[in-house]
MOPAC internal coordinates of N, CA, C and O (Angstrom, degrees):
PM7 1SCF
backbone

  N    0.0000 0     0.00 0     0.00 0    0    0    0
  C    1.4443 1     0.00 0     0.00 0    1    0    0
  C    1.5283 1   108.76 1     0.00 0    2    1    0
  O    1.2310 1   117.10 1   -57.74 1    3    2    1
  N    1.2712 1   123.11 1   122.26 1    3    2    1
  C    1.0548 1   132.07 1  -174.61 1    5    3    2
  C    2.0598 1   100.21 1   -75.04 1    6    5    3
  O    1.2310 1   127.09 1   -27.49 1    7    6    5
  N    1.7625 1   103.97 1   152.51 1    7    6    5
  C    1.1963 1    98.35 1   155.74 1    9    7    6
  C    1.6685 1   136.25 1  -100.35 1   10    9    7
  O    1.2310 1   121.83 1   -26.78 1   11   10    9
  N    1.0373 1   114.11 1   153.22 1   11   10    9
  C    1.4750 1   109.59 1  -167.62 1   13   11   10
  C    1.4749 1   120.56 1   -81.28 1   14   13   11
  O    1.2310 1   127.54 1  -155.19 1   15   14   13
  N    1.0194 1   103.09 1    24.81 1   15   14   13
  C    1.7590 1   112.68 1   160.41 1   17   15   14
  C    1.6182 1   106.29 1  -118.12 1   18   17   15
  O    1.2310 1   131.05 1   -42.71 1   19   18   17
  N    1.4517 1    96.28 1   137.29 1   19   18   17
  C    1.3471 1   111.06 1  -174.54 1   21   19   18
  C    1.8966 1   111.66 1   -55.57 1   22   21   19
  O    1.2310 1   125.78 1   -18.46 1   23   22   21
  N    1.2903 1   106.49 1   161.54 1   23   22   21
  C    1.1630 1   105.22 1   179.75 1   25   23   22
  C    1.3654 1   111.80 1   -57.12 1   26   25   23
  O    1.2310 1   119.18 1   142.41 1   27   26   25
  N    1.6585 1   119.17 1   -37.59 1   27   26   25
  C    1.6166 1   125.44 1  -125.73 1   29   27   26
  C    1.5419 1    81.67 1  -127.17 1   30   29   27
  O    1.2310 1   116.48 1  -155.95 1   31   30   29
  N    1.4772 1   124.29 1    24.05 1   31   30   29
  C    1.7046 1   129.51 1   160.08 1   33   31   30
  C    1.5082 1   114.28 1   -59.16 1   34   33   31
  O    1.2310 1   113.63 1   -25.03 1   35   34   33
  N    0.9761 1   129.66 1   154.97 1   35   34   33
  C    1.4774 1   135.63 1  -168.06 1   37   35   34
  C    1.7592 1   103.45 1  -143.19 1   38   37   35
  O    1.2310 1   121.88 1   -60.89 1   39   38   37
  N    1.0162 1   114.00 1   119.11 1   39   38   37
  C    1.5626 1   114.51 1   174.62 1   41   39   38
  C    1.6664 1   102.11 1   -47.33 1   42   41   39
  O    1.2310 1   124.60 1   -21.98 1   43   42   41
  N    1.4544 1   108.77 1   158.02 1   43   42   41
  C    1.3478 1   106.77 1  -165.94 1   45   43   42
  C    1.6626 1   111.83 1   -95.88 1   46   45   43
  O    1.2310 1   114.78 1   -29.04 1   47   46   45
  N    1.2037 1   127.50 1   150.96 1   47   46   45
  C    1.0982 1    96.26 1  -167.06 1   49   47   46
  C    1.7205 1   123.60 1   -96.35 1   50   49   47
  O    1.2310 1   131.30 1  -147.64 1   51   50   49
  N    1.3768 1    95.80 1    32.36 1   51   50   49
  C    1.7994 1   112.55 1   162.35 1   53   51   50
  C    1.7608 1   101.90 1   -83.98 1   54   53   51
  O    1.2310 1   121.14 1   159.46 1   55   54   53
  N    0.9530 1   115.43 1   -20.54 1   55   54   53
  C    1.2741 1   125.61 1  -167.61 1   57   55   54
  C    1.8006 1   116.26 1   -89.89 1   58   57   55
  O    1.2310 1   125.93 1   135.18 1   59   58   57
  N    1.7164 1   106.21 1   -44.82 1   59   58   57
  C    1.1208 1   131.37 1  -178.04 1   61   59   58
  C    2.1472 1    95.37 1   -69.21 1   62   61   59
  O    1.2310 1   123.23 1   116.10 1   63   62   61
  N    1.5474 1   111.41 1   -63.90 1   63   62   61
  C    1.3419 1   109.62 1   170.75 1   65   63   62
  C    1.6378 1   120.59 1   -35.26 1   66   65   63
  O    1.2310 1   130.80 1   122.46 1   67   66   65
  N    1.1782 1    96.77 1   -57.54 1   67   66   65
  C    1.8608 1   107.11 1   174.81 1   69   67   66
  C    1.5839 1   124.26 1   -63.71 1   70   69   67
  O    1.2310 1   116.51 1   152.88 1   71   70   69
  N    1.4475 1   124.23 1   -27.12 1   71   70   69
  C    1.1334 1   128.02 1   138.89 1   73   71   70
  C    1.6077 1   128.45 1   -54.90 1   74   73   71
  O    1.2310 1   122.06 1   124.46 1   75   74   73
  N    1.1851 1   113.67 1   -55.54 1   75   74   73
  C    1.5452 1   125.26 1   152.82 1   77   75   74
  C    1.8194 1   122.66 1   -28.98 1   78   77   75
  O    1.2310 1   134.92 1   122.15 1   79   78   77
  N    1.3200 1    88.75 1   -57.85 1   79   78   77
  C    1.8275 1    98.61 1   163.69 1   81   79   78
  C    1.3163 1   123.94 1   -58.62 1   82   81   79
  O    1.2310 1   125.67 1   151.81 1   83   82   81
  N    1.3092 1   106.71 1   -28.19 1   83   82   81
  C    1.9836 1   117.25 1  -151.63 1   85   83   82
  C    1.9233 1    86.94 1   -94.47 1   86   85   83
  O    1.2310 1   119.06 1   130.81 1   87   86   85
  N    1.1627 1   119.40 1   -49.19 1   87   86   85
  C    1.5349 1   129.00 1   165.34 1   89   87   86
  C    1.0208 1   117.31 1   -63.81 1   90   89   87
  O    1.2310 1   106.22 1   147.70 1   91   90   89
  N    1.2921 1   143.20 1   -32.30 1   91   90   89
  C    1.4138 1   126.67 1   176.35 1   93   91   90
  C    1.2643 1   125.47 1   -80.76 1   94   93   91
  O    1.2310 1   125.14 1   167.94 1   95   94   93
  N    1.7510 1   107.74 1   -12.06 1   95   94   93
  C    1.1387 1   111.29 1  -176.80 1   97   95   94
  C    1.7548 1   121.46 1  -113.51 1   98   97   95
  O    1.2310 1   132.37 1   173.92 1   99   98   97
  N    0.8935 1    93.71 1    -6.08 1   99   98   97
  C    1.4690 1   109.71 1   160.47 1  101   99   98
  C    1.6933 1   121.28 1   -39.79 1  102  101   99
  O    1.2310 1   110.14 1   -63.34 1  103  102  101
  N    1.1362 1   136.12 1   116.66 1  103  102  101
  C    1.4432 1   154.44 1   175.44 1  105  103  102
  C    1.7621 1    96.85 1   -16.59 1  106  105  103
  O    1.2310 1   111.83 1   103.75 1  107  106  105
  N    1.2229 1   133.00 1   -76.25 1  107  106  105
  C    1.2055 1   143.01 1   165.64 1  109  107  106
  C    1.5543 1   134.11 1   -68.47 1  110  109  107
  O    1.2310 1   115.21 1  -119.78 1  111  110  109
  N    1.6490 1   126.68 1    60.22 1  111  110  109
  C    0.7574 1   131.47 1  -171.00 1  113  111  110
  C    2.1448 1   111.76 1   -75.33 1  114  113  111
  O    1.2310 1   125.12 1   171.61 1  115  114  113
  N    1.2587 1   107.78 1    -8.39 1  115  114  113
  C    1.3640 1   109.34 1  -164.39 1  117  115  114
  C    1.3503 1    96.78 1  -111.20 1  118  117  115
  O    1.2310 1   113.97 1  -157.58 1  119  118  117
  N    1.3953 1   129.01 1    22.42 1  119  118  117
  C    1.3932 1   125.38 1   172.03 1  121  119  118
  C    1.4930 1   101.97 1   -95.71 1  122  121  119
  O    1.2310 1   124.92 1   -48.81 1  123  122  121
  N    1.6851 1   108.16 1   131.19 1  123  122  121
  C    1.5181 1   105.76 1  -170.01 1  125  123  122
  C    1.8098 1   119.92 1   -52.83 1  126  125  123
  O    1.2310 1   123.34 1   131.97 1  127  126  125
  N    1.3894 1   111.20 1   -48.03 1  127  126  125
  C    1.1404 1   112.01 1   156.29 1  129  127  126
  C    1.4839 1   130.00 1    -6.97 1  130  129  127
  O    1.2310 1   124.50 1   108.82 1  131  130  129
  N    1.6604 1   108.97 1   -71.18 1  131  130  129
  C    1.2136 1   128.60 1  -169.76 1  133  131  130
  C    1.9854 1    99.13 1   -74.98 1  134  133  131
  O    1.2310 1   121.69 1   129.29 1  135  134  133
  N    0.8448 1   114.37 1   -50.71 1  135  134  133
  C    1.1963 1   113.16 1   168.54 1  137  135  134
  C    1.5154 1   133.54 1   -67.30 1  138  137  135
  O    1.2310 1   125.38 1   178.70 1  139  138  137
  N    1.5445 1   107.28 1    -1.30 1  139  138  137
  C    1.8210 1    99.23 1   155.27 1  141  139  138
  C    1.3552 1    95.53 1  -112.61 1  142  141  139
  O    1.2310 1   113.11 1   173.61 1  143  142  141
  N    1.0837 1   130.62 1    -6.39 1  143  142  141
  C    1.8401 1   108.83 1   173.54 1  145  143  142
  C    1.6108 1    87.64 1   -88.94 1  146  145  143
  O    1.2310 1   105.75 1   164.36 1  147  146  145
  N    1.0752 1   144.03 1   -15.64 1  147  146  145
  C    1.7709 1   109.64 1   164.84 1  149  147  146
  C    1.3388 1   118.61 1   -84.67 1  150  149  147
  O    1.2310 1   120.02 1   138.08 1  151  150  149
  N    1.7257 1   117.56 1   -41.92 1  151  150  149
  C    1.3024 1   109.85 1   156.51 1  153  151  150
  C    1.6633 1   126.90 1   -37.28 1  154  153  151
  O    1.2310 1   124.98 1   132.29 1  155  154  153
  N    1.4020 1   108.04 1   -47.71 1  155  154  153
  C    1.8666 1   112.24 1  -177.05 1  157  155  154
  C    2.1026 1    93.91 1   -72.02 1  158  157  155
  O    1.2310 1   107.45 1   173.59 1  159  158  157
  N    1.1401 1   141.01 1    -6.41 1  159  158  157
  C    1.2457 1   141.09 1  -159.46 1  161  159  158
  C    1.8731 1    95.23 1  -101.88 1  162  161  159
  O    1.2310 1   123.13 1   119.83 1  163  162  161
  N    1.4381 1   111.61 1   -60.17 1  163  162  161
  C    0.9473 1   121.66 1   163.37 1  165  163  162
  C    1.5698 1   114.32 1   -57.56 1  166  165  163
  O    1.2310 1   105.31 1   128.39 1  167  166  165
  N    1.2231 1   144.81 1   -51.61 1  167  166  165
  C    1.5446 1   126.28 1  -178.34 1  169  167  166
  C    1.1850 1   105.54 1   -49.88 1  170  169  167
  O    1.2310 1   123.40 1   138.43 1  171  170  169
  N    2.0464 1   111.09 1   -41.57 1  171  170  169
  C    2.1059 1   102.99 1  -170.26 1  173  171  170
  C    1.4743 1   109.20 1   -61.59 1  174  173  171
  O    1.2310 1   117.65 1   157.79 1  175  174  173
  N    1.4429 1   122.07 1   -22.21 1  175  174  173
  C    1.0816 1   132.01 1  -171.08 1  177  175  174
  C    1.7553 1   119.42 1   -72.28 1  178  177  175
  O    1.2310 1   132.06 1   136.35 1  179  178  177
  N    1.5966 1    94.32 1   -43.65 1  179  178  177
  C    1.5702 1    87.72 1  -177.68 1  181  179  178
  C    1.7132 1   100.89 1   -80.96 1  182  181  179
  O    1.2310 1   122.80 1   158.61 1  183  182  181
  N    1.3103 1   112.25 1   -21.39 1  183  182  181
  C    1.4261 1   118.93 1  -177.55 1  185  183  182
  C    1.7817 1   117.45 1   -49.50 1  186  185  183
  O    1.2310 1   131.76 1   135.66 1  187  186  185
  N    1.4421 1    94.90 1   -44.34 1  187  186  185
  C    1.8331 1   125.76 1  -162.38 1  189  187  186
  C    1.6693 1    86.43 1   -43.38 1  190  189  187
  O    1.2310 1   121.41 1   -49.45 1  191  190  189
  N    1.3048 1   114.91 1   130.55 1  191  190  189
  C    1.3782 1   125.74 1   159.26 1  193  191  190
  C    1.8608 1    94.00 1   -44.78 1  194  193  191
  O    1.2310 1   123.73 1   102.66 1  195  194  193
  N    1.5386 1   110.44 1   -77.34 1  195  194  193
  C    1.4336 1   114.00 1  -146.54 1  197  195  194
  C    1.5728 1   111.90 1   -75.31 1  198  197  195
  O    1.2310 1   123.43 1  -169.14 1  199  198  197
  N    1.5108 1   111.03 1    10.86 1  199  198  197
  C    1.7963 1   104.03 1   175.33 1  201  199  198
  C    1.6334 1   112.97 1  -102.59 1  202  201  199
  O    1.2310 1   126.70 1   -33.02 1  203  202  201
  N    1.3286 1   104.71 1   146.98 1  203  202  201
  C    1.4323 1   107.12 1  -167.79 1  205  203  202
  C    1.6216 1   109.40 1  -110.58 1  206  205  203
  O    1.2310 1   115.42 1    37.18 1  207  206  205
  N    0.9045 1   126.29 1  -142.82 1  207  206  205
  C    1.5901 1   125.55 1  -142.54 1  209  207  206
  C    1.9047 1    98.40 1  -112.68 1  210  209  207
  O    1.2310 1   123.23 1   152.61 1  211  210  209
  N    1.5675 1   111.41 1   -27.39 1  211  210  209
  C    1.3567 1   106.83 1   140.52 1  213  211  210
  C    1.5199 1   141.44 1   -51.76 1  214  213  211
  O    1.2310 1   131.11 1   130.24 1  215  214  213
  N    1.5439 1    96.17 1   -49.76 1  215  214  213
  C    1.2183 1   100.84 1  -178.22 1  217  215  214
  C    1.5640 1   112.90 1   -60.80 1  218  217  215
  O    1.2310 1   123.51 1   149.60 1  219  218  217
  N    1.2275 1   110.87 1   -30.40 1  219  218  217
  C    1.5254 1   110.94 1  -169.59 1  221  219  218
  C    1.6162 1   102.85 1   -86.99 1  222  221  219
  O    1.2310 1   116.24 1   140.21 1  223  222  221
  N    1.1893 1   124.75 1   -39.79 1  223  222  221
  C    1.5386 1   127.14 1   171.03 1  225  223  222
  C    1.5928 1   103.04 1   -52.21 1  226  225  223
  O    1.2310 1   115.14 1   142.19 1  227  226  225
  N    1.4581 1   126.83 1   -37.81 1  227  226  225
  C    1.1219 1   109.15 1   161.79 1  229  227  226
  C    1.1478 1   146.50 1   -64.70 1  230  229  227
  O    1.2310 1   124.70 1   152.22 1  231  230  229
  N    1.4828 1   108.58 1   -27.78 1  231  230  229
  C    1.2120 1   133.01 1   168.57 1  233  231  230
  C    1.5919 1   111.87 1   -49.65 1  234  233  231
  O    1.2310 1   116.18 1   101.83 1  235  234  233
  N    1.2095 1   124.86 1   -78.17 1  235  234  233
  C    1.2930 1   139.26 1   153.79 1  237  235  234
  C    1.4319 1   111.56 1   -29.65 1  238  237  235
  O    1.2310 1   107.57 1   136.86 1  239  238  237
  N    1.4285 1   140.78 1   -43.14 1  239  238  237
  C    1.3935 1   125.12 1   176.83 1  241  239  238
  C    1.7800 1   111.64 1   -78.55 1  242  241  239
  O    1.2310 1   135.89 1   156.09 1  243  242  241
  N    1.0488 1    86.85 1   -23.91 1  243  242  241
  C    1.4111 1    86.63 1   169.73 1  245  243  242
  C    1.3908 1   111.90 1   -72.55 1  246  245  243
  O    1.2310 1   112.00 1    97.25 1  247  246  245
  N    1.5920 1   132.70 1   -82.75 1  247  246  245
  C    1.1460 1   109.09 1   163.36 1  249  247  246
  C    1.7382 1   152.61 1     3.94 1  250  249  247
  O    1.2310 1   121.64 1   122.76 1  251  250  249
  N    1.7159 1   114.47 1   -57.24 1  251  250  249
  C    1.1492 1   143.50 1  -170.19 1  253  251  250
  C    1.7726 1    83.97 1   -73.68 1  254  253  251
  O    1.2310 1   119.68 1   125.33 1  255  254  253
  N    1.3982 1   118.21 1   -54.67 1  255  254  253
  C    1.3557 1   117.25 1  -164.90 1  257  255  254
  C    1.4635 1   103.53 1   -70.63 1  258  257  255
  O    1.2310 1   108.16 1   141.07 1  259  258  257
  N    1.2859 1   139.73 1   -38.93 1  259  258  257
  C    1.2808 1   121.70 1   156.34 1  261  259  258
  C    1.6660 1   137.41 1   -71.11 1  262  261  259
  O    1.2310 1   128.64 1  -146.87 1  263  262  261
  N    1.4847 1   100.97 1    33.13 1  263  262  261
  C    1.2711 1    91.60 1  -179.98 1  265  263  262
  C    1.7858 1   127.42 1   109.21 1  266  265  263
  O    1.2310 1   128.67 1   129.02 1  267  266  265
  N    1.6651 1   100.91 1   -50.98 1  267  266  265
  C    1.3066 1   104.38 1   159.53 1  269  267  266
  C    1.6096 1   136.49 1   -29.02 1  270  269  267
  O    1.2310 1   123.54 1   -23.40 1  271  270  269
  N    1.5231 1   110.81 1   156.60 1  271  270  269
  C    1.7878 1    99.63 1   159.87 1  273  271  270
  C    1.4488 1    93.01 1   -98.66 1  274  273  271
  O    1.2310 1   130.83 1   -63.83 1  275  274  273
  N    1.4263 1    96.70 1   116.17 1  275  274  273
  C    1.7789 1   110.14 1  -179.18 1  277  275  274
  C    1.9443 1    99.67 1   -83.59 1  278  277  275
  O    1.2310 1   123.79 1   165.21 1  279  278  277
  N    1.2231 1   110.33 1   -14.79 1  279  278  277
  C    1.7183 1   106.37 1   163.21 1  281  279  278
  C    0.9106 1   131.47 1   -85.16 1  282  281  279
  O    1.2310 1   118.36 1   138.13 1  283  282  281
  N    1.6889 1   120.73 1   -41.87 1  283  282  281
  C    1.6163 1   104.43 1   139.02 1  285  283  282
  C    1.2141 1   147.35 1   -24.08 1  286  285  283
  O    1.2310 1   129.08 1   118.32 1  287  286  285
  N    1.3583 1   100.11 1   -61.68 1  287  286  285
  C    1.5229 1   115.48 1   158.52 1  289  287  286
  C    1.2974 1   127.88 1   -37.09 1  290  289  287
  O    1.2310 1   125.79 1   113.98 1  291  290  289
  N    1.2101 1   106.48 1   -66.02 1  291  290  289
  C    1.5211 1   116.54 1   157.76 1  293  291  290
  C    1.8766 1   133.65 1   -34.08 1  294  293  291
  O    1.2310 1   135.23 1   124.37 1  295  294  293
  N    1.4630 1    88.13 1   -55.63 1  295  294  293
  C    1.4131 1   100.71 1   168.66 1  297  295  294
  C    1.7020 1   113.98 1   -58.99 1  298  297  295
  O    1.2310 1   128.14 1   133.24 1  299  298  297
  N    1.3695 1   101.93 1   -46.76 1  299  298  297
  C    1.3107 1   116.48 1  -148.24 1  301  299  298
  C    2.4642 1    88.94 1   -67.40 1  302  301  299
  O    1.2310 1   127.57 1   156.25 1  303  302  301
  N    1.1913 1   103.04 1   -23.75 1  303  302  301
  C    1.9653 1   117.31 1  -169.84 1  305  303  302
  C    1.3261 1    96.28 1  -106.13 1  306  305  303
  O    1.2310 1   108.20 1   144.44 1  307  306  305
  N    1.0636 1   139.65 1   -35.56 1  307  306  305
  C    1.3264 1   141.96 1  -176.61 1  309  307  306
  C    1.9148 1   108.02 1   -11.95 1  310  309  307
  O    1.2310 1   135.45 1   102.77 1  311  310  309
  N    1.7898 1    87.71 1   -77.23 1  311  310  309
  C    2.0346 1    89.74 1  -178.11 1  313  311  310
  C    1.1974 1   105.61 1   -35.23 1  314  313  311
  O    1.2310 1   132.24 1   110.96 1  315  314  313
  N    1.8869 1    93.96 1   -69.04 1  315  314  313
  C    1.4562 1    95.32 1  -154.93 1  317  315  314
  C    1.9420 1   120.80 1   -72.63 1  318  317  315
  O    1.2310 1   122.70 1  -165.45 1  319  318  317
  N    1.3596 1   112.43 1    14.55 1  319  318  317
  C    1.4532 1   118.26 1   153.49 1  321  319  318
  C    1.4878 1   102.97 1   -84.11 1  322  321  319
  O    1.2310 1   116.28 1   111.49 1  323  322  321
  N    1.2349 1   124.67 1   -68.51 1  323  322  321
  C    1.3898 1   132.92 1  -178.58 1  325  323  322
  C    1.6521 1   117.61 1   -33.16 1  326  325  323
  O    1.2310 1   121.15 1   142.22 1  327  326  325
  N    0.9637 1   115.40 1   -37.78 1  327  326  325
  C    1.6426 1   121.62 1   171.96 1  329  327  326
  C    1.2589 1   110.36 1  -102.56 1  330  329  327
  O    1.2310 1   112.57 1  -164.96 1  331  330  329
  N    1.0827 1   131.63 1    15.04 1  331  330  329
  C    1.6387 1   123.14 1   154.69 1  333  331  330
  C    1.5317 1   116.19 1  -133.01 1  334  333  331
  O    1.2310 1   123.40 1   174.66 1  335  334  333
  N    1.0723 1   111.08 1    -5.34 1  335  334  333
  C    1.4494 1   100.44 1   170.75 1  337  335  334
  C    1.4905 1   104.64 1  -127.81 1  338  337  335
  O    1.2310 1   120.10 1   180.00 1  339  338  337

C-alpha cells in the first residue's frame, strides 16, 4: 500500500523551525550528535523552496544561541542560500 504523501514532500518549514527550537534547547547542545542533526535541520531549511531569509536568520540565531559557530554555519549555506533565494 502505497502512502498518500508524495514522494518529493518536504517537511514544512513551520515544522523544520520547531524542530530547530526543540534541538537547540535541549540540556546538551555541544554533543556532536546534537549538532549535525541541527546543522542537517538547518541545510533542509535553507534548502526548503517555501522558507525565506527570516526563516533562515532564525535558523542560525538559534544555533549561535545554543552554543554553535552560527558563522560557520553561515559560511558553510551561504552559496547554497545565495542561489536559491
Amino acid at each position: 500500500m502505497r502512502n498518500s504523501r508524495d514522494l518529493n514532500d518536504k517537511p514544512s518549514v513551520r515544522l523544520l523551525l520547531a524542530a530547530l527550537s526543540w534541538l537547540t534547547n535541549k540540556p546538551r547542545p555541544g554533543d556532536p550528535a546534537m549538532q549535525l542533526a541541527i546543522a542537517h535541520h538547518i541545510h533542509m531549511l535553507v534548502l526548503h523552496p517555501a522558507s525565506d531569509s527570516f526563516d533562515v536568520q532564525a535558523a542560525f540565531y538559534m544555533a549561535g544561541k545554543a552554543g554553535m559557530d552560527a558563522e560557520g554555519l553561515l559560511a558553510r549555506f551561504s552559496a547554497v542560500a545565495t542561489n536559491l533565494h
